[in-house]
C-alpha positions as CSV (number, residue, x, y, z in Angstrom):
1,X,0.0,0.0,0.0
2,X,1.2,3.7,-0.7
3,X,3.0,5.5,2.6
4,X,2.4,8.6,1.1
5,X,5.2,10.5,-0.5
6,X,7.1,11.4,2.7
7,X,8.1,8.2,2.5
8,X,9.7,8.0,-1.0
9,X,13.3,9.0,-1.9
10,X,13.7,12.6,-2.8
11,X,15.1,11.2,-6.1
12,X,12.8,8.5,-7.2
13,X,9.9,11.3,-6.2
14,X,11.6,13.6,-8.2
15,X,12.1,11.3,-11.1
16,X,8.3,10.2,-10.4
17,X,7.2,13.7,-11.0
18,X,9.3,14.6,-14.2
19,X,8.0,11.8,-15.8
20,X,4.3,12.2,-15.0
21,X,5.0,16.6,-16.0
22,X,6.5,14.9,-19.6
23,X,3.8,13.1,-20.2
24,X,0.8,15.8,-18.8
25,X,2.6,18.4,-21.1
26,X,2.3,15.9,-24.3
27,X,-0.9,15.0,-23.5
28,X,-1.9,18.7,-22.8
29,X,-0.5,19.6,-26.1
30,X,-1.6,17.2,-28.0
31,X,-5.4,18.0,-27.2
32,X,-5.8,21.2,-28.9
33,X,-5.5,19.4,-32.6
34,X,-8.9,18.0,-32.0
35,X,-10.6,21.1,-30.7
36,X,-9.3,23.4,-33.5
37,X,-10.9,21.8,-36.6
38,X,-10.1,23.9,-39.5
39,X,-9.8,23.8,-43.0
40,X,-5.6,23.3,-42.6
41,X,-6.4,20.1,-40.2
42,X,-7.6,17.9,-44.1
43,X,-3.8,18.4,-45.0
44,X,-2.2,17.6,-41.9
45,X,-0.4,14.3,-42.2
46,X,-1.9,10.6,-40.5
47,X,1.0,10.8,-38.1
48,X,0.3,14.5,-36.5
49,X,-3.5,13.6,-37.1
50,X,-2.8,10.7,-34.4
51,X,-1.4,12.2,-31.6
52,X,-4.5,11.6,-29.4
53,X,-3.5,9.8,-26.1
54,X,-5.9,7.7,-26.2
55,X,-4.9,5.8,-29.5
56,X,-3.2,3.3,-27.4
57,X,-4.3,0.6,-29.7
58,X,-2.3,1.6,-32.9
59,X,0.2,1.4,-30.4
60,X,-0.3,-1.8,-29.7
61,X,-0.6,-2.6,-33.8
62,X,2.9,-2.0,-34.2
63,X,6.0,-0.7,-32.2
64,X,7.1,1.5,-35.1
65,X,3.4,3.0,-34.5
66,X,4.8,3.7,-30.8
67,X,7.9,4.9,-30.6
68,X,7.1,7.4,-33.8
69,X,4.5,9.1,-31.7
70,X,6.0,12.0,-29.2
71,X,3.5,10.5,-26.4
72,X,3.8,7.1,-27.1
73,X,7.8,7.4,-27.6
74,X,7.8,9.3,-24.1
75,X,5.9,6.8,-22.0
76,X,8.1,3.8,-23.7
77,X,11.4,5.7,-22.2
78,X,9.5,6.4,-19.0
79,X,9.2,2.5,-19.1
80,X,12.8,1.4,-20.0
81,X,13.8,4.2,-17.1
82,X,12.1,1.9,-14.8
83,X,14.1,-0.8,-16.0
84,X,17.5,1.1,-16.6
85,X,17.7,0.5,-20.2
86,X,16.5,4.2,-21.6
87,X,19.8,3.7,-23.6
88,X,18.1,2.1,-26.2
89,X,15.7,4.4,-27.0
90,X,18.5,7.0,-26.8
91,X,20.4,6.0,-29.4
92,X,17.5,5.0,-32.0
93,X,16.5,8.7,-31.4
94,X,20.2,9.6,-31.4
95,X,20.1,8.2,-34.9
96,X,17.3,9.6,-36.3
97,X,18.2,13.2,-35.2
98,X,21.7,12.6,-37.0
99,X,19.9,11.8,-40.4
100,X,18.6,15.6,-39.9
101,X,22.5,16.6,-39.3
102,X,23.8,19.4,-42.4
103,X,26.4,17.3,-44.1
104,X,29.5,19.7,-43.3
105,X,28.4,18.6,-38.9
106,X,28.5,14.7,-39.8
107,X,31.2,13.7,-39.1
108,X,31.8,15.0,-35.3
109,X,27.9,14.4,-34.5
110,X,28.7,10.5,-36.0
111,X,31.9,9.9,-34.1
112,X,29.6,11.9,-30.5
113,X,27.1,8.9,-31.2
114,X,29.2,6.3,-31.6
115,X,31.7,7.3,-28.0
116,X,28.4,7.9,-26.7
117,X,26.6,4.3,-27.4
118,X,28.6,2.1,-29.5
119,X,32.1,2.3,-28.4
120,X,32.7,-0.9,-25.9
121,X,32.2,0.5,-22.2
122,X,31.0,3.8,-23.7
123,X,28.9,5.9,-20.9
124,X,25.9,4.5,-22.5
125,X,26.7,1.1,-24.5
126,X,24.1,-0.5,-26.6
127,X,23.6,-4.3,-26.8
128,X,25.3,-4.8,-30.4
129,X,27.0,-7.8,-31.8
130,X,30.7,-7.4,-32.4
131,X,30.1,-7.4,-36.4
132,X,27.5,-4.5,-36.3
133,X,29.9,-2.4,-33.9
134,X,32.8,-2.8,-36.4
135,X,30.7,-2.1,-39.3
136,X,29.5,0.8,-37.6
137,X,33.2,1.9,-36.5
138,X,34.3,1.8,-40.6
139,X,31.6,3.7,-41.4
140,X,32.6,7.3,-39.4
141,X,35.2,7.0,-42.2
142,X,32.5,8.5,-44.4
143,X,29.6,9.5,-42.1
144,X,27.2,9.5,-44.6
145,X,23.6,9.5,-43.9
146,X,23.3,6.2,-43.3
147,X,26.5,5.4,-41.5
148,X,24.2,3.8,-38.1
149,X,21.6,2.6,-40.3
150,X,22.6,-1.6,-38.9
151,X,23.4,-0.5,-35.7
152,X,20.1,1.2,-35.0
153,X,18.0,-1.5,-36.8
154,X,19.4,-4.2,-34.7
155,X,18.7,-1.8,-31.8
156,X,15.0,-1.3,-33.0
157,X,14.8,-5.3,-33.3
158,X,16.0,-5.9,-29.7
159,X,13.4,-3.5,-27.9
160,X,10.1,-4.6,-30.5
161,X,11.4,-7.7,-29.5
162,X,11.9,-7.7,-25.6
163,X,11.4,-4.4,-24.1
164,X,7.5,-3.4,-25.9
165,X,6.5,-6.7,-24.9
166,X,6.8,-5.7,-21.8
167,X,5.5,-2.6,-21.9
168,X,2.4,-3.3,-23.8
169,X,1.6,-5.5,-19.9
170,X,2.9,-2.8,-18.2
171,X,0.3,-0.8,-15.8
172,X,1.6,2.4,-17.2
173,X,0.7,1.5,-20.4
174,X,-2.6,0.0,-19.2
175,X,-3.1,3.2,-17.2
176,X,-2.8,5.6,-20.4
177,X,-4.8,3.6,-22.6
178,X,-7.6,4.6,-19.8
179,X,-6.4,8.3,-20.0
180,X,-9.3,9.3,-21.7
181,X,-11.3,7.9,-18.7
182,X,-9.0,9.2,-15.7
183,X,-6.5,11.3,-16.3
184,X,-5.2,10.9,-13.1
185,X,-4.0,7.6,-13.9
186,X,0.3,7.7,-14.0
187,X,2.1,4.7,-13.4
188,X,5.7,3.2,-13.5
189,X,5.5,-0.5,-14.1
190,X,8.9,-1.8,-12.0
191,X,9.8,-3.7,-8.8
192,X,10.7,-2.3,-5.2
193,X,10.7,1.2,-5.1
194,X,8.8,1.8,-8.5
195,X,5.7,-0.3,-7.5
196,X,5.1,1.8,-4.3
197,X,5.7,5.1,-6.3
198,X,3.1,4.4,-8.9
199,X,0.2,3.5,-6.4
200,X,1.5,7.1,-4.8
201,X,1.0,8.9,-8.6
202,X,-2.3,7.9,-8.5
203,X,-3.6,9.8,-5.8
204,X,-0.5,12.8,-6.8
């Protein structure tokens, strides 16, 4: 049973309450494309179109469909915190923010990635095979475009494939796909520390 927040670490209370102001302000923000129906809203794109909270099931279609939604994408990572793997996520994102990089800043954004989440021991080392990590080390020779293209796809297989299992069980995802019901509902599925935190949300 929740012992009230007195009793929670200042830092997993502080960490509880980032997470759940993240996720308000997406939700929040993502709420005025449905009251403001003009004639622009026929040529926004599907993806924009979607960003109601509550379509937790095209989440559940497809983890592409997740973690290329801002809400959906932010309640993932607010998952793999609670497991202390955010690193994934990281460096997919990482990756698809360095396909936006001007060509002349590709080379010292590549070779930041890569000491950032490929090197071995690197502060934030993804799980990548020994191949992939090479492959990815010869290409910052070039750092082209598609230099982490392997690297991140193998990344994006391991967390469709492990970590959005989970999460698709998980009461924080269970709790959003109620949003539309209670919006009070914010919850960090985890063990320990994380279970009495997310009973304590509820009632935040």
């Amino acid at each position: 049973m929740c012992k009230g927040l007195a009793a929670l670490p200042a830092t997993c209370l502080k960490s509880a309450k980032d997470i759940k102001h993240k996720i308000g302000f997406l939700l929040q923000k993502a709420e005025p494309v449905q009251e403001q129906k003009t004639s622009k809203d026929k040529e926004k794109p599907a993806a924009e179109k979607s960003s109601a909270p509550i379509d937790t099931e095209k989440w559940k279609s497809s983890f592409s469909n997740l973690i290329n939604h801002d809400v959906g994408r932010s309640a993932f990572t607010a998952f793999l915190k609670s497991e202390f793997s955010q690193e994934n996520i990281e460096f997919w994102v990482a990756c698809e923010d360095f396909k936006k990089t001007p060509v002349p800043q590709m080379q010292t954004k590549a070779k930041q990635i890569f000491n950032q989440y490929v090197e071995v021991e690197s502060p934030n080392e993804v799980n990548l095979d020994s191949a992939t990590r090479e492959e990815t080390r010869r290409n910052l020779e070039k750092s082209v475009v598609t230099c982490f293209d392997e690297a991140q796809s193998k990344i994006f297989t391991l967390m469709e494939k492990d970590s959005y299992r989970r999460f698709l069980k998980s009461k924080l995802f269970l709790d959003l796909s109620r949003q539309h019901t209670d919006e009070k509902h914010c919850s960090l599925e985890g063990k320990g520390i994380f279970t009495e935190f997310s009973q304590c949300l509820l009632s935040y």
